[in-house]
C-alpha positions in Angstrom: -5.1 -14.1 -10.1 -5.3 -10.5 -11.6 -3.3 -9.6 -14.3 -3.5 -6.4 -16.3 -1.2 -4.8 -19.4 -0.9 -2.0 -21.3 -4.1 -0.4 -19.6 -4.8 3.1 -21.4 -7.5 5.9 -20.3 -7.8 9.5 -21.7 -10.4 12.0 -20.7 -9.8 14.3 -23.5 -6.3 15.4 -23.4 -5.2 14.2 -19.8 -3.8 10.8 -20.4 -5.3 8.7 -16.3 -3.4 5.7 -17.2 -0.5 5.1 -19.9 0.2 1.6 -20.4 -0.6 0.3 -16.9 0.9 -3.4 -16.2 -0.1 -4.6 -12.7 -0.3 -8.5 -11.6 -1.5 -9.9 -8.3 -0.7 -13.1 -6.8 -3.9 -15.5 -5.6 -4.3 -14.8 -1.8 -2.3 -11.8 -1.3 -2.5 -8.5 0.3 -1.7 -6.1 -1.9 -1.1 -2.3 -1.6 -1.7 0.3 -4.8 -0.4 3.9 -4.1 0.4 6.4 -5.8 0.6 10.6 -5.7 -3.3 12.0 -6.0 -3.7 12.0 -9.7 -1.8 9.1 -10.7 -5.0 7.0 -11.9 -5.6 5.1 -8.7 -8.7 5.4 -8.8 -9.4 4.6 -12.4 -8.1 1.5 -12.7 -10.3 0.4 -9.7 -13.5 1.6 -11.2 -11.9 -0.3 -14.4 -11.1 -3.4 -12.6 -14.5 -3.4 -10.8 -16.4 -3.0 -14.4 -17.7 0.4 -13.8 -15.0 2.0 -16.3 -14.4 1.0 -20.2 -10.6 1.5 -20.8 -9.3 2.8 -23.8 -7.5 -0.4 -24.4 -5.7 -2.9 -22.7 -6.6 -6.0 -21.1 -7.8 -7.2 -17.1 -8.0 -10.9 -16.5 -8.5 -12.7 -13.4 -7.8 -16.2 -13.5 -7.1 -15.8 -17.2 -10.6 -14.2 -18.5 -11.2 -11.5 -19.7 -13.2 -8.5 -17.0 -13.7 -6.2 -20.4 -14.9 -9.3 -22.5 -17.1 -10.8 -20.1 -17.9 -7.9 -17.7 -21.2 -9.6 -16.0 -19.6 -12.9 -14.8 -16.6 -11.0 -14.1 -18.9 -8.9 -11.5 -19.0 -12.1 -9.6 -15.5 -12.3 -8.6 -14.8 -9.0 -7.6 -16.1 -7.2 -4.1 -15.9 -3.6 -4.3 -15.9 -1.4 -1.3 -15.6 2.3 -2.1 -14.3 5.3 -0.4 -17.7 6.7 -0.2 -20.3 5.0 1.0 -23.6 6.8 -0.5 -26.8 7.7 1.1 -29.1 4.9 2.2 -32.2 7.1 4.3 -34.8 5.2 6.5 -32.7 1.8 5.6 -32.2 -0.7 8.4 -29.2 -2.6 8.4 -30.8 -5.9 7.1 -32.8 -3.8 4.8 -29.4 -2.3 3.1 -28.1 -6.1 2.8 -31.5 -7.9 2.1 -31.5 -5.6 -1.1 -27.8 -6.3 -2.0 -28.4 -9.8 -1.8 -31.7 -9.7 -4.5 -29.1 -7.8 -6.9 -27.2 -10.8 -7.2 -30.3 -13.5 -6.9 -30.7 -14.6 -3.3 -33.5 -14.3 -1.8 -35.8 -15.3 1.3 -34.1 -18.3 3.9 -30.7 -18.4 1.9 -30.3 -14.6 1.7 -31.0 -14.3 5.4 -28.6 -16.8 6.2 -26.1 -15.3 4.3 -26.4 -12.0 5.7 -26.8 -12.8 8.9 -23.2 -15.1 8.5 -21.7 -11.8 7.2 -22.8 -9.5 9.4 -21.4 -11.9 12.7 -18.2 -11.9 10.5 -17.8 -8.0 10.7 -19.2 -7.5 14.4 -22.4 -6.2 13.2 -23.9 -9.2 14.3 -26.2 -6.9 16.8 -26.9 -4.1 14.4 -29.5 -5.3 12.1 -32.6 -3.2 13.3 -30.4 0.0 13.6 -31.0 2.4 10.4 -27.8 2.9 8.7 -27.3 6.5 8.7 -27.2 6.0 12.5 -24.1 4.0 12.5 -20.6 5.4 12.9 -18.4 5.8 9.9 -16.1 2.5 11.0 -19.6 0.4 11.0 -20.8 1.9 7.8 -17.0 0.6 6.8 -17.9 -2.6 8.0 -21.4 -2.7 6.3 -19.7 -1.7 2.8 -17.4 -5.0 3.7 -20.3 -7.5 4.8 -21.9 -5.9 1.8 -19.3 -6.7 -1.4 -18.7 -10.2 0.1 -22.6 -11.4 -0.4 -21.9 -13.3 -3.6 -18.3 -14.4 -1.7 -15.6 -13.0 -4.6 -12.2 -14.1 -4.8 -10.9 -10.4 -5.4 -11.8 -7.6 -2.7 -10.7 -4.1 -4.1 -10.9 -1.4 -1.2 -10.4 2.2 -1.7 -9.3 4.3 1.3 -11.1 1.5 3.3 -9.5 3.0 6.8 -10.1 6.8 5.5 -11.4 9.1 9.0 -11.4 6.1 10.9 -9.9 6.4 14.6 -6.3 4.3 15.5 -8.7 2.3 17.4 -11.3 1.3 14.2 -8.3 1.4 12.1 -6.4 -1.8 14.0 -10.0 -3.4 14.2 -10.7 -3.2 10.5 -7.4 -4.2 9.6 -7.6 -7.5 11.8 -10.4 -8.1 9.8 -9.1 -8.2 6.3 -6.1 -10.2 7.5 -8.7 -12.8 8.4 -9.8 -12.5 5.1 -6.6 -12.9 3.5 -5.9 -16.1 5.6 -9.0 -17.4 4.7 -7.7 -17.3 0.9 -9.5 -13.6 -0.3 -7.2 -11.9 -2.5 -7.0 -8.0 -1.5 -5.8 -4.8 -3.1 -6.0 -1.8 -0.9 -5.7 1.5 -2.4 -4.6 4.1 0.4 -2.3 6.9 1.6 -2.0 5.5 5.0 1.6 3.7 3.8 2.6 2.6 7.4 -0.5 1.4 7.7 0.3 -0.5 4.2 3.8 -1.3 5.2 2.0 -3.7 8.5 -0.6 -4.8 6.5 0.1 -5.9 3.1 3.1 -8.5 1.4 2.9 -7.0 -1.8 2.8 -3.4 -3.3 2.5 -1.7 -6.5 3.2 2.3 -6.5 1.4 4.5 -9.8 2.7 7.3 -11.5 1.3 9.6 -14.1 -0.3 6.5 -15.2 2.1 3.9 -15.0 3.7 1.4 -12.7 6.8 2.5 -11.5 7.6 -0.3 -9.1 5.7 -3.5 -7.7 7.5 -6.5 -5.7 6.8 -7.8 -2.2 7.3 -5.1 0.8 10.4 -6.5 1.3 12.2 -6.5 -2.3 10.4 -2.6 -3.1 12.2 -1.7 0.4 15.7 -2.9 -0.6 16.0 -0.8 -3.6 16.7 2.0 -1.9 18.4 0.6 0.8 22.1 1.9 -0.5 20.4 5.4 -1.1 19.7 5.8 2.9 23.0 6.9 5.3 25.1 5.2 7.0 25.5 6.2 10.5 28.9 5.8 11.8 29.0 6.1 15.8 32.8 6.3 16.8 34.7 6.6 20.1 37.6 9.4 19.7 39.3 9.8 16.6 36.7 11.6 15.1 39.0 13.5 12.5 41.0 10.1 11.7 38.1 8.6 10.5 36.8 11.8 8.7 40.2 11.5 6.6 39.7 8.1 5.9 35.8 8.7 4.5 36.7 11.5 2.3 39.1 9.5 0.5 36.8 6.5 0.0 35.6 6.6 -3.5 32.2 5.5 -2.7 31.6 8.2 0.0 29.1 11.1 -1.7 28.9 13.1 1.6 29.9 13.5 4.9 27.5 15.0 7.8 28.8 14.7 11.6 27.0 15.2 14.6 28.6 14.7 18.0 30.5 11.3 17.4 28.0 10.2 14.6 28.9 10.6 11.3 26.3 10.4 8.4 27.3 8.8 5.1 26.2 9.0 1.7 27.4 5.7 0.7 26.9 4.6 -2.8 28.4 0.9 -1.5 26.1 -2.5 -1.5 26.7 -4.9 1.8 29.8 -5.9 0.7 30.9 -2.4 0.3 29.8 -1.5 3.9 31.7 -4.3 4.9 34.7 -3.5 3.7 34.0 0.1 4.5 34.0 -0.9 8.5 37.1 -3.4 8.2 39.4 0.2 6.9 38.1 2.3 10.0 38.8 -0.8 12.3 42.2 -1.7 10.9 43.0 2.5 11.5 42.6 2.2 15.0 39.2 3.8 14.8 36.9 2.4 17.7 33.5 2.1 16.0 30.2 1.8 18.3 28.1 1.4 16.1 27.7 1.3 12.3 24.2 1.1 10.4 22.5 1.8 7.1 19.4 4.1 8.4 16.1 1.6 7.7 14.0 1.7 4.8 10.4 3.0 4.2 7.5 2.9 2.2 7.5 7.2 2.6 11.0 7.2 1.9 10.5 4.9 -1.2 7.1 6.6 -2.4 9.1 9.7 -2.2 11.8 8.3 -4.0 10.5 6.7 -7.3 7.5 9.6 -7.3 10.2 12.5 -7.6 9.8 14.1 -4.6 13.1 13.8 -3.3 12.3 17.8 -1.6 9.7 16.3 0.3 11.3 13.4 2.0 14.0 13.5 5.7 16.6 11.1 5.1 18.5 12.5 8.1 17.5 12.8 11.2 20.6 14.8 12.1 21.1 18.8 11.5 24.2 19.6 9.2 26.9 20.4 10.7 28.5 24.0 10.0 31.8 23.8 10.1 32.3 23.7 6.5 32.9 19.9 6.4 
């Protein structure tokens, strides 16, 4: 569907994107994140035709967006995180005029709208101005809005930004429905729980590039044998203390109580065979799990910030272990 490489943009010496490579799959949900600063946002205004590049290349469905910007327009909804100022517009008056920007007019641009605005539960809200709406229907406008000449791409950045939990959920139902429908999605936002529910696939930016992109599931798992193992034990704490500082895969040791965190540098196989040595020593283990995966911990992760991210949720013991 979308398939960009070696995307480059300098605005003078500050280098937004430096060799970008980024490919979406037809009908997917797809996440972009990235630290503030990490060229989010220009490759969306890029992608959407409002940015030259300094070279590179964005195809969907194998043409060119840079080569053949206006029927590339065509394919691609854009909803922005602002939505600008629209004074003494009704709500059909704001889509009426979106619709003569891309050549429908009279009976089949009020059918149209009237289709879209049922479609994002603004079915009701045609003769209210827009500046009277609340910032989730003015999200929901923006929406009804980039789907007038139906796209195949929808690109949303911070689409759920100051919305309440309760808009939030409601807004994201609706881009599922999308989705299902056959709409392929990128979402740029900092809202990565949010992301984590919501999307299959993910690409995280940094200082320009792509650092990782896979499903949610695959860009989880490489960190998985970075997070702790917690090791809950029954009596004989200390046996199986001895037995972990030995292990050659054991970084460190925290303990808590009867659980005892470890930095294990083992895969599954390693865990396994980790388990079978305290069992075979007589040590009654309750319960023994790698501590789950996140998109925080990950974005922390490959973005450096290693200072900013818990891993435990456990104080360090200070007996000097």
């Amino acid at each position: 569907m979308l398939i960009i490489k070696e995307l480059r943009k300098a605005y003078g010496k500050h280098h937004a994107l430096n060799g970008l490579d980024m490919e979406i799959a037809g009908s997917t949900l797809y996440g972009f994140v990235g630290p503030n600063g990490a060229g989010k946002t220009t490759t969306i205004k890029i992608m959407a035709g409002l940015l030259k590049p300094d070279s590179g290349s964005v195809e969907i469905d194998g043409q060119s967006v840079l080569h053949n910007p206006r029927e590339m327009k065509r394919k691609i909804g854009y909803v922005p995180d602002t939505f600008g100022v629209y004074d003494n517009l009704k709500v059909s008056e704001y889509m009426e005029f979106f619709s003569s920007c891309y050549g429908l007019e009279g009976l089949k641009a009020r059918k149209r709208n009237t289709t879209l605005l049922a479609q994002v539960g603004l079915g009701e809200k045609t003769d209210f101005y827009v500046d009277s709406l609340s910032r989730g229907m003015k999200q929901r406008l923006c929406l009804a809005r980039a789907m007038i000449h139906d796209p195949q791409l929808l690109v949303m950045d911070e689409p759920t930004s100051g919305l309440d939990p309760r808009t939030r959920l409601e807004f994201r139902e609706l881009v599922k429905d999308l989705q299902e429908q056959g709409k392929t999605i990128l979402i740029s936002s900092h809202q990565l729980s949010e992301l984590s529910e919501l999307c299959s696939h993910m690409g995280v930016i940094d200082q320009g590039k792509m650092v990782i992109q896979g499903s949610i599931e695959e860009i989880t798992g490489t960190i998985s044998t970075s997070k702790p193992l917690i090791i809950t034990v029954v009596g004989k704490t200390e046996r199986a203390l001895q037995l972990l500082k030995k292990h050659r895969l054991v970084r460190t040791i925290t303990v808590r109580d009867q659980d005892i965190m470890v930095n294990f540098a083992g895969d599954a196989d390693g865990e396994c065979e980790l388990l079978a040595m305290l069992v075979e020593a007589g040590v009654a283990v309750r319960g023994f799990l790698r501590e789950p995966g996140s998109l925080e911990a990950v974005f922390m992760q490959i973005t450096n910030r290693e200072k900013e991210r818990v891993v435990l949720s456990y104080e360090d013991d200070e007996s000097g272990l």
